[in-house]
Every structure is written in structure tokens, then in C-alpha cells.
N, C-alpha and C positions, 0 to 999 in steps of 0.2 A: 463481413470481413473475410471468410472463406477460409479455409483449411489450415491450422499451421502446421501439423503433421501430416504428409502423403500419405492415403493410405491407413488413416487415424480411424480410432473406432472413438474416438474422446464425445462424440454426441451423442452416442449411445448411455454415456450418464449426464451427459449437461447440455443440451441446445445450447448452440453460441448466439441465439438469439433472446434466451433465459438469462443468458449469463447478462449481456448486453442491457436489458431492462432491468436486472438489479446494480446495475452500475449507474443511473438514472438516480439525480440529486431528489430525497424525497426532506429531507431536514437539514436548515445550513445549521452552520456548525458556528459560531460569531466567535473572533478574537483567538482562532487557530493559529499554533506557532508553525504549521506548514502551509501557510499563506489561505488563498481562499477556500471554504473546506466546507461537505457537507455528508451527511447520509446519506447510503442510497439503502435497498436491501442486506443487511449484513456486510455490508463495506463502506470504508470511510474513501471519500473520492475529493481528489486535491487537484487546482489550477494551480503549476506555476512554470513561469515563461512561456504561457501559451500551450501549454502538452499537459492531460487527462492523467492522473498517476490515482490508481485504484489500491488496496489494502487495508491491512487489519490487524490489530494488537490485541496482545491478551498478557493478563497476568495472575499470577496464583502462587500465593506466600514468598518464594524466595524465586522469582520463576517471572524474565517479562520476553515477549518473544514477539514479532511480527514479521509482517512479510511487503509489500510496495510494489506493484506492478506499472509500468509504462505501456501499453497495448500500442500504442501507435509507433513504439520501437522495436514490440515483444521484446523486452529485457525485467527481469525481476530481481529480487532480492529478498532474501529469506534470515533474519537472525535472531539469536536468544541470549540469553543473557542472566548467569546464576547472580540472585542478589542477595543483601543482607535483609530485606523486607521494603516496607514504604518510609517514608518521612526520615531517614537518615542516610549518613554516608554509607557509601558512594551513592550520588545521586543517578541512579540509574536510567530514570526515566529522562532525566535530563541528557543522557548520553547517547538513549534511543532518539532524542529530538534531534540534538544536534548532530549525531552519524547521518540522519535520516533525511535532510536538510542539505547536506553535505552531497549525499547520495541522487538526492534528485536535482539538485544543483550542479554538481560537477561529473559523475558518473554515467546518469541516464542521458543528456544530452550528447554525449558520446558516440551514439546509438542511431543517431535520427539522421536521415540521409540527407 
């Protein structure tokens, strides 16, 4: 895919050919609510409308946060989110789905020439 920074020293900590092979579906994911969806290395990797969209969530006590990358646009998206815990209102998780849904639906396709 070749440089997105001129002049980058970015493979000095990650080969873009490392990165690439943990973007590589190793576990599907069945009945994902961001369409067709699987594992690769440490990232979850999503088809939808035909475009690769890679990223990762995480959460801890009141705390949910991920990030969504589109590589064949290079556009991303990083957000967090203070909550009151799991299993009650606001359903939070449910708001990271459907921003996120929202976001590779409407936003990322924005992107693609």
C-alpha cells in the first residue's frame, strides 16, 4: 500500500506488511450487528458496501471507547464514551453500534473516490 506519510519513519515500529497480515480474517464473528464481521489479530474486521473497515473496542467499569478505520479511504474514527456501567440505562453499547453503523454507512463512504 506504500507510504501514507512522506518521509514517515511509522515502520520503524509496525511494517505495513505486519500490520496488513493482522488485518487477515482468522475467526468469523456470526450474527454481527456491523454486518459481515470477523477476527483477525487483535482487530475486529467488518465488510460493508463492499469496503474492509478494521478496529477495536474496549471497556472497563464506566469507560467504552473504540476506534474504525477504512484503509482503502485512510479515514478513521476514534471515540469514548463515560458510562453508568453494563446492563442499564443509557444503553451505551447500543449507541456505540448504532453511531458506528451510522459512521461506516454514511460518513466513510464519503471518503472513497
Amino acid at each position: 500500500m506504500g507510504s501514507y506519510v512522506e518521509g514517515s519513519d511509522h515502520e520503524a515500529v509496525l511494517r505495513r506488511t505486519s500490520l496488513e497480515e493482522m488485518w487477515q480474517e482468522v475467526v468469523p464473528i456470526p450474527g454481527s450487528p456491523l454486518g459481515t464481521s470477523s477476527m483477525g489479530l487483535s482487530f475486529f474486521l467488518h465488510q460493508r458496501a463492499g469496503r474492509r473497515v478494521v478496529g477495536h473496542t474496549g471497556s472497563q467499569r464506566a469507560f467504552l471507547s473504540y476506534f474504525y478505520v477504512d484503509p482503502g479511504a485512510r479515514v478513521g474514527v476514534l471515540a469514548a464514551f463515560n458510562t453508568v456501567g453494563s446492563g442499564g440505562p443509557p444503553d451505551t453499547d447500543g449507541l456505540r453500534v448504532h453511531t458506528t453503523r451510522r459512521l461506516l454507512d454514511e460518513l466513510f463512504p464519503l471518503y472513497h473516490h
